[in-house]
Residue, then its C-alpha position, 0 to 999 in steps of 0.5 A: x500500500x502506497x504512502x497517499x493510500x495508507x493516508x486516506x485509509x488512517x484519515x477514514x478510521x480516525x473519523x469513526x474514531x472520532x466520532x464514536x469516542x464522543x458522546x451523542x450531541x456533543x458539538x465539534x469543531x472543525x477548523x480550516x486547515x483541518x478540512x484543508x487536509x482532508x481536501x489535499x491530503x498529503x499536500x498538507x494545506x491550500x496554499x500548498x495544494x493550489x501551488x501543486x495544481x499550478x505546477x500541473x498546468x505546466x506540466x500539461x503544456x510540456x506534455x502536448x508540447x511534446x507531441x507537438x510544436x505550440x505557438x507562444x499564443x497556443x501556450x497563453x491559452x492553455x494556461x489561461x484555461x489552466x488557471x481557470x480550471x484552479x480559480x473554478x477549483x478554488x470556488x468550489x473549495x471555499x464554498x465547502x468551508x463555508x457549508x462546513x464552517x455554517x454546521x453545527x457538528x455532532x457524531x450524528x453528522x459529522x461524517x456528513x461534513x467530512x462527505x462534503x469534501x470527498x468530491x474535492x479530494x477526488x478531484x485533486x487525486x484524480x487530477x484537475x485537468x482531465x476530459x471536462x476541465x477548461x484546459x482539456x476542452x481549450x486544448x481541443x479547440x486551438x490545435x490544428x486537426x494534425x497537432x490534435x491527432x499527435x497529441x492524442x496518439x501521444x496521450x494514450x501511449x503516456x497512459x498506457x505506459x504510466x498504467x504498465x508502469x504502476x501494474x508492474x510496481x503492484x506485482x513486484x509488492x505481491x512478489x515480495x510476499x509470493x514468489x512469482x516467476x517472469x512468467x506468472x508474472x506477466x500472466x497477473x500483468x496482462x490480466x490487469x492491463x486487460x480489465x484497464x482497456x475496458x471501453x469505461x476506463x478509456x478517455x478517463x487516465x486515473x491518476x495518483x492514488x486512484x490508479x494503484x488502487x484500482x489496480x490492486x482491486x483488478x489483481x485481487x478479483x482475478x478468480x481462482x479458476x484463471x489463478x489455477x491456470x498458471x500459479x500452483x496450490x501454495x501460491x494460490x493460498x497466499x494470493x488469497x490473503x491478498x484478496x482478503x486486503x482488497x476490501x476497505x480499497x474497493x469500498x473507498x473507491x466505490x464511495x468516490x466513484x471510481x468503482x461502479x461494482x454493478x458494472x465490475x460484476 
C-alpha cells in the first residue's frame, strides 16, 4: 500500500474514531486547515495544494508540447484555461468551508461534513485537468486537426505506459510476499492491463492514488479458476490473503466513484 493510500485509509478510521469516542450531541469543531487536509491530503494545506495544481498546468503544456510544436499564443491559452480550471477549483473549495464552517457538528453528522469534501479530494487525486476541465476542452479547440491527432496518439501511449508502469510496481509488492516467476508474472500483468482497456476506463487516465488502487482491486478479483491456470496450490493460498486486503480499497473507491461494482460484476 502506497504512502497517499495508507493516508486516506488512517484519515477514514480516525473519523469513526472520532466520532464514536464522543458522546451523542456533543458539538465539534472543525477548523480550516483541518478540512484543508482532508481536501489535499498529503499536500498538507491550500496554499500548498493550489501551488501543486499550478505546477500541473505546466506540466500539461510540456506534455502536448511534446507531441507537438505550440505557438507562444497556443501556450497563453492553455494556461489561461489552466488557471481557470484552479480559480473554478478554488470556488468550489471555499464554498465547502463555508457549508462546513455554517454546521453545527455532532457524531450524528459529522461524517456528513467530512462527505462534503470527498468530491474535492477526488478531484485533486484524480487530477484537475482531465476530459471536462477548461484546459482539456481549450486544448481541443486551438490545435490544428494534425497537432490534435499527435497529441492524442501521444496521450494514450503516456497512459498506457504510466498504467504498465504502476501494474508492474503492484506485482513486484505481491512478489515480495509470493514468489512469482517472469512468467506468472506477466500472466497477473496482462490480466490487469486487460480489465484497464475496458471501453469505461478509456478517455478517463486515473491518476495518483486512484490508479494503484484500482489496480490492486483488478489483481485481487482475478478468480481462482484463471489463478489455477498458471500459479500452483501454495501460491494460490497466499494470493488469497491478498484478496482478503482488497476490501476497505474497493469500498473507498466505490464511495468516490471510481468503482461502479454493478458494472465490475
Amino acid at each position: 500500500m502506497s504512502s497517499r493510500q495508507a493516508f486516506v485509509l488512517l484519515t477514514l478510521l480516525s473519523l469513526q474514531s472520532l466520532a464514536s469516542s464522543s458522546s451523542l450531541g456533543q458539538e465539534f469543531l472543525i477548523d480550516r486547515s483541518t478540512i484543508e487536509s482532508w481536501i489535499f491530503q498529503s499536500q498538507g494545506d491550500a496554499k500548498a495544494g493550489r501551488k501543486a495544481l499550478e505546477s500541473q498546468i505546466e506540466l500539461k503544456v510540456r506534455a502536448i508540447e511534446q507531441s507537438v510544436t505550440l505557438t507562444e499564443e497556443q501556450r497563453r491559452q492553455l494556461h489561461l484555461a489552466g488557471n481557470g480550471d484552479v480559480k473554478r477549483f478554488f470556488d468550489r473549495v471555499n464554498s465547502v468551508f463555508e457549508k462546513i464552517e455554517s454546521m453545527k457538528l455532532d457524531q450524528r453528522n459529522f461524517n456528513d461534513a467530512y462527505q462534503l469534501a470527498v468530491p474535492l479530494q477526488t478531484q485533486v487525486s484524480s487530477g484537475l485537468f482531465g476530459k471536462e476541465s477548461l484546459l482539456d476542452k481549450v486544448s481541443r479547440g486551438i490545435l490544428t486537426d494534425e497537432q490534435r491527432d499527435a497529441w492524442e496518439h501521444a496521450e494514450r501511449e503516456r497512459n498506457r505506459r504510466s498504467q504498465e508502469a504502476i501494474a508492474k510496481s503492484s506485482i513486484a509488492t505481491i512478489g515480495l510476499t509470493i514468489p512469482l516467476t517472469a512468467k506468472q508474472r506477466d500472466e497477473l500483468l496482462r490480466r490487469v492491463i486487460d480489465k484497464l482497456n475496458e471501453p469505461r476506463w478509456q478517455g478517463r487516465p486515473l491518476q495518483g492514488p486512484f490508479a494503484s488502487m484500482l489496480v490492486s482491486y483488478h489483481l485481487a478479483k482475478i478468480p481462482v479458476e484463471d489463478l489455477e491456470s498458471f500459479l500452483d496450490a501454495e501460491q494460490i493460498k497466499a494470493f488469497q490473503l491478498v484478496k482478503k486486503q482488497v476490501g476497505p480499497i474497493e469500498q473507498y473507491l466505490m464511495a468516490q466513484g471510481v468503482l461502479d461494482k454493478e458494472a465490475d460484476e
